[in-house]
N, C-alpha and C positions, 0 to 999 in steps of 0.2 A: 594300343588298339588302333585299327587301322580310323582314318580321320572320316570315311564315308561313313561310318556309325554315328556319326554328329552331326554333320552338316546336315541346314536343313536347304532343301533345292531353292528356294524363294528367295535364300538371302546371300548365298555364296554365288561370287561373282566367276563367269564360264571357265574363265583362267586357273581360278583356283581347284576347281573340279579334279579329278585325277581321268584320264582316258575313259573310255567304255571296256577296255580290254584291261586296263589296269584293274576298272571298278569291279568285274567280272570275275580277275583273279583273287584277287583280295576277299571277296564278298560268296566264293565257290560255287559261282554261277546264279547266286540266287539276287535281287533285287526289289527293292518296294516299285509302287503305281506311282509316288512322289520323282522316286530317282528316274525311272524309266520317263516323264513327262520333260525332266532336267533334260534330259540327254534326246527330245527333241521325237519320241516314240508317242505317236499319238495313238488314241481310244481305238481306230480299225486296224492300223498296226498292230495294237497289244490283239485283239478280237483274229486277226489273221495268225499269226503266229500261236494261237492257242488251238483254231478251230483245223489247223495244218499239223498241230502234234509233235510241231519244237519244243515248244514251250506248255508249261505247266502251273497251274494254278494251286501255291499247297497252300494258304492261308490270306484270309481277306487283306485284299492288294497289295499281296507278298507272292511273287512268281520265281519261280527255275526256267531258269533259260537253254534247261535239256529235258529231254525225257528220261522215267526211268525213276526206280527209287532215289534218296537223298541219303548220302551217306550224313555218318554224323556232324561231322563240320558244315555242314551246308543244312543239318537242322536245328541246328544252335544258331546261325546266320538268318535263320529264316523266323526263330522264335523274336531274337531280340530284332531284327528290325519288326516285325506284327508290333511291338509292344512300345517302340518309339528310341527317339534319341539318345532316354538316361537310364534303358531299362538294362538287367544287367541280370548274368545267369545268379541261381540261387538255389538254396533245399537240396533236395539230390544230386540236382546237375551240376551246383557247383562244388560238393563233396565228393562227386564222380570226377573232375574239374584236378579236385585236391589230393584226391587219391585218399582219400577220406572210407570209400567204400566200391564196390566193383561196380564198371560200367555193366547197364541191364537195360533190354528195350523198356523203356518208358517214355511219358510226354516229360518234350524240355520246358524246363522249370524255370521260371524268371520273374525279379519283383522291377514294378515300378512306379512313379513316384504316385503318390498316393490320389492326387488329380486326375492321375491319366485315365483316359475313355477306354481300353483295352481289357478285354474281356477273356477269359480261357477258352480255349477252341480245342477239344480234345477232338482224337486222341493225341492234336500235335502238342498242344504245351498248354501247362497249366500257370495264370496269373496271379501272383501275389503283390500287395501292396506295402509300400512303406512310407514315412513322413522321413526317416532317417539314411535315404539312399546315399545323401554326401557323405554321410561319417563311418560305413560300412561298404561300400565301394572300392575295389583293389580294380586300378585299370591294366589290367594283363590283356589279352588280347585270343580269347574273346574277353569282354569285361565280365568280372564276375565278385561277388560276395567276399570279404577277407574270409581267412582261417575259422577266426574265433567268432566271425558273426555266425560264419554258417554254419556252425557248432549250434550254437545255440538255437539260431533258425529249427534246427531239425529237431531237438530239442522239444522247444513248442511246438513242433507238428504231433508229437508221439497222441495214439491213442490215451494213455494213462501213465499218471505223474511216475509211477516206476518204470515204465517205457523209457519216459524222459530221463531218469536219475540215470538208467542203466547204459541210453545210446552215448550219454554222458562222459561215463565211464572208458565205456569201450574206446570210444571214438578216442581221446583225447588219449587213455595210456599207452595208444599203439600207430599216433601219430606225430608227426615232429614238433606239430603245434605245440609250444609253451602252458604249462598249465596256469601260471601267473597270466598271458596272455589271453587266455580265455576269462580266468577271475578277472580282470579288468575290463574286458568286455561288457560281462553280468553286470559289474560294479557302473556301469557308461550309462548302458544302454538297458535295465532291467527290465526283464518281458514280464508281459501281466498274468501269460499261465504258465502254470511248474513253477515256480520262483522258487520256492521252497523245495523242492524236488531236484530243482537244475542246481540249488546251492549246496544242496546233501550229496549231490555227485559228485561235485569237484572238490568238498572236504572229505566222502571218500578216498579219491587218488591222494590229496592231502596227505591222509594219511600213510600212504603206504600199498592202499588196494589199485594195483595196477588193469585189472581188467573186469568185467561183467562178469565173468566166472568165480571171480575172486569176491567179489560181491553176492553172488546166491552162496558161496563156500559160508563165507563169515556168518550168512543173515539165516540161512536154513540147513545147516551144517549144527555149525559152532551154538550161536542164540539159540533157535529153537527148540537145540537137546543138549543144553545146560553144559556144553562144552570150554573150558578155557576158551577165550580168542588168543591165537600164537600168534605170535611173533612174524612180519611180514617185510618180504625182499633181506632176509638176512646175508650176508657175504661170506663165501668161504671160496678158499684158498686151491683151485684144481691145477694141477702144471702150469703154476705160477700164474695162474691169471686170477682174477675177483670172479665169481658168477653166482648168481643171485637164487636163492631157495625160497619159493612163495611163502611159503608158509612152516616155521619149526616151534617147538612146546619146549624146548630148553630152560627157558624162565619158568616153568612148570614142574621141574624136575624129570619129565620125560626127553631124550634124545630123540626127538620122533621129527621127521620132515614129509611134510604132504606138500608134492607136486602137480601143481594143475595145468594139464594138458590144455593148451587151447585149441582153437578149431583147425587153427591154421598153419601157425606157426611152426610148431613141432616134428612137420611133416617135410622140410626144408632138410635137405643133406646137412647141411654144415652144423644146426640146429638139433637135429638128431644125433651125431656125433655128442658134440657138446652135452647133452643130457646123459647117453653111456655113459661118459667119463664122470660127470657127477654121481651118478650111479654106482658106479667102480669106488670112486672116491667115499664114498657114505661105507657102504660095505666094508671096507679098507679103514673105517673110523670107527663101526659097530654101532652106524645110527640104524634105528628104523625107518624106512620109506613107505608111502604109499602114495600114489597116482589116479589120480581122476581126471575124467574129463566130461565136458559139459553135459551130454548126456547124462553121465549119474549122479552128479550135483544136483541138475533142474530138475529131472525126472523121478528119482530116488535117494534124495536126501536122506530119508531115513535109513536104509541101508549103510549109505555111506555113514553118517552120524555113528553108528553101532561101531562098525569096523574101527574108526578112528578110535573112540572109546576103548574099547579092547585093547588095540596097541597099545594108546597112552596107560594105559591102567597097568598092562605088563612091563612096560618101558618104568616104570615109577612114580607116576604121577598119582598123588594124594587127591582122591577126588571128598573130601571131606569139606564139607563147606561151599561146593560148587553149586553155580546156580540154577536155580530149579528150572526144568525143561518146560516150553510151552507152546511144541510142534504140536498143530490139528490134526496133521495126516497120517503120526502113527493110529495105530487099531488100539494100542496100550499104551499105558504112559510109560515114557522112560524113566526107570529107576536107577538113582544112582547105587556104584557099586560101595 
């Protein structure tokens, strides 16, 4: 992190300062009303240079020292100095940051320490507060929130605790973050809402359930309409490599394999490949397949529920003694066969 994020102008001495051209580059034109006083710009100065249309005023005595929109780097520069010394991206931005979730216009996100006077100023950037900035603080440059706090961060931001369970999910199965490394987080630092929500997500993955898909599969698929839960990430053997089958009922006495399409993933050339030849290869063994994707999971559960059904029942599975269904949004109840 560049060192003008910390100085405060009062107390570092002229020498240690870095240039005005230096501070400028580092800082992508933007600067506080502290640093611009350091550096000897007095009150008609700042007032000439704004009312002359160099210079720009985006957040209380936080200025660009161009005209012109602020590209992103220069509104991340412009959030964490507004917010002071220790303040540090967080929420979205540092998930956006992490590569957590897709960069999208919104106000930059940043907590700081729980003291601070700093206020949110939309629609530049929205303020969060913490007592715990030392112990979840990664200094990258810009500074921002670790992996696994800002997991959780987001976590408790969710409208409702299955919001939470599920961003949970997602987040962590299809990121590099460690899932031990996020349970130790929960374990550090326990948040006072979702607790119970955010600990149900990550013994999801625990078990096996890799993605938020995978999780409405099991919960309004499977539970709901009295379906065995199969068997999850099982490995089979394609032109010599290991690749991973969401979901199969072989423990069931059906040879049945459900793959669930996710949003994204499956749309990737090398990714698509990959699934033909699974494909090829099921065929080629006399398993049954079938394929969903999030749409007919979240949407039509029920349907899907049927179809599954059906296969597995042809495939061999004994549904005697299975457990009784208890989905609200069929019209009838499901009967088992």
């Amino acid at each position: 992190m560049p060192e003008n994020f910390r100085w405060s102008a009062d107390r570092i001495p002229d020498k240690a300062r870095p240039s005005w051209l230096t501070l400028l580059a580092e800082q992508q034109g933007v600067v506080s009303l502290e640093q611009l006083r350091a550096y000897g710009q007095s009150a008609d100065d700042i007032s000439a240079n704004l009312d002359a249309g160099r210079w720009q005023r985006v957040l209380p005595r936080i200025y660009a020292t161009f005209t012109g929109a602020l590209a992103r780097p220069a509104r991340l520069v412009a959030a964490l100095l507004y917010g002071g010394p220790h303040s540090v991206l967080s929420h979205h931005t540092a998930a956006e940051e992490w590569r957590l979730i897709p960069i999208i216009e919104r106000p930059v996100e940043i907590t700081v320490p729980y003291t601070s006077s700093a206020v949110s100023q939309l629609p530049c950037v929205v303020v969060h507060r913490s007592r715990a900035l030392s112990f979840t603080t990664l200094t990258t440059t810009p500074p921002r929130t670790r992996g696994p706090d800002t997991i959780l961060d987001l976590a408790v931001s969710q409208q409702t605790a299955r919001d939470a369970t599920m961003l949970v999910v997602d987040l962590v199965s299809r990121s590099s973050i460690q899932l031990q490394a996020v349970y130790d987080c929960f374990l550090l630092r326990p948040p006072y809402r979702y607790r119970s929500a955010i600990r149900r997500g990550l013994a999801l993955i625990g078990n096996g359930l890799m993605s938020a898909l995978e999780v409405e599969f099991l919960e309004k698929v499977e539970d709901d309409h009295g379906l065995p839960r199969g068997a999850r990430q099982t490995p089979f053997l394609v032109d010599g490599k290991t690749l991973w089958e969401d979901v199969t009922y072989d423990d069931h006495g059906a040879s049945v394999t459900v793959r669930l399409d996710g949003r994204a993933t499956h749309a990737i050339a090398g990714v698509a490949f990959r699934d033909r030849r699974r494909d090829n290869a099921a065929e080629l063994a006399g398993r049954a397949r079938l394929v969903y994707g999030w749409q007919d999971v979240h949407v039509s559960p029920c349907a899907v529920a049927t179809e599954v059904r059906k296969v597995l029942l042809r495939e061999g599975w004994n549904s005697a003694g299975s457990r009784s269904p208890t989905c609200q949004r069929c019209a009838t109840p499901v009967v088992s066969a």
